[in-house]
N, C-alpha and C positions, 0 to 999 in steps of 0.2 A: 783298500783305502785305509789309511793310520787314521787313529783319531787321540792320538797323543797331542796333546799342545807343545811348540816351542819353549825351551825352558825361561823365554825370556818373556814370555807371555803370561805362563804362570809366574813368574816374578812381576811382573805388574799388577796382575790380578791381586795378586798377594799383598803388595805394597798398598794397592789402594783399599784393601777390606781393611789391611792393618789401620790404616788412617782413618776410613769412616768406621768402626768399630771403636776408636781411640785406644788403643789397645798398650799397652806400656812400653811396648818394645819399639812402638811405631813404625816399625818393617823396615829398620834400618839396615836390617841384615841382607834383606833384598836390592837395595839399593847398592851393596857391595856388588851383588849378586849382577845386578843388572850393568853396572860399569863394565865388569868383566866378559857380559856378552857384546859388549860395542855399542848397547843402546845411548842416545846423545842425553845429553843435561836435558836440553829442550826440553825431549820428551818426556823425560823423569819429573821435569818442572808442573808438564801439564798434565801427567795422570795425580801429581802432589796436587794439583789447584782445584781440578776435578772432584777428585777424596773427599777433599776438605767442605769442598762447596755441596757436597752432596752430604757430610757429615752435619753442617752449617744447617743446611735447609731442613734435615732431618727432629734436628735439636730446635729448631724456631715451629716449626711445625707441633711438635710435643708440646710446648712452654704455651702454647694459645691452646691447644687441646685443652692442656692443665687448667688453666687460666677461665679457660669456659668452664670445666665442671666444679672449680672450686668458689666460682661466682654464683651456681646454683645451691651449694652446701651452706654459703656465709655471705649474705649479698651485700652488706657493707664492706666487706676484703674484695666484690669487685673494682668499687674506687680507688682503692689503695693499689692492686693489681695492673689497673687500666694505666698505672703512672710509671710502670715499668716497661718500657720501648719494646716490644717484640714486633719484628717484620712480618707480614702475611704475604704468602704466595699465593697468587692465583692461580698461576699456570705449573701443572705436572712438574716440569721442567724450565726451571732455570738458567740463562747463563751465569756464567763464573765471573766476578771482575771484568778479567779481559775479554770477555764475551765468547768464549770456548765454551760449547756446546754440553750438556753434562750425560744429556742422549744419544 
């Protein structure tokens, strides 16, 4: 039994660390990459929306971490902190916008 992955497979792997990583290049090279193996927009659309939403919740997740410890270092900057919008997630996992599963 192979245990090689599809190269189209690793091009979405790829594409999507490139995007939740924010990486400069943004995996656009993969998206070449994955046209030319027949994979649809669609699907390119939704490992992009997936990335992002998992790049998303990664970076809101940090910004309240931050926000907690820098409220116990300076407790009058947690007023001032508390007035800057950050989302809290309760749950592990998130949908996306469209409600594409991110698990």
């Amino acid at each position: 039994m192979s245990t090689d992955l599809h190269p189209s497979i690793v091009a979405l792997v790829s594409l999507a660390a490139n995007i939740a990583a924010n990486h400069p290049k943004q995996g656009l090279c993969q998206v070449e990459r994955l046209k030319e193996y027949g994979v649809s927009r669609e699907q390119i659309d939704t490992v992009i929306e997936i990335a992002r939403h998992i790049r998303d919740e990664a970076a809101q997740t940090l910004d309240v971490s931050f926000d907690e410890a820098c409220a116990a270092h300076f407790p009058r900057a947690a007023k001032k902190l508390a007035a800057i919008a950050v989302t809290e997630g309760g749950a592990c996992c998130t949908p996306t916008p469209s409600g594409k599963s991110c698990c």
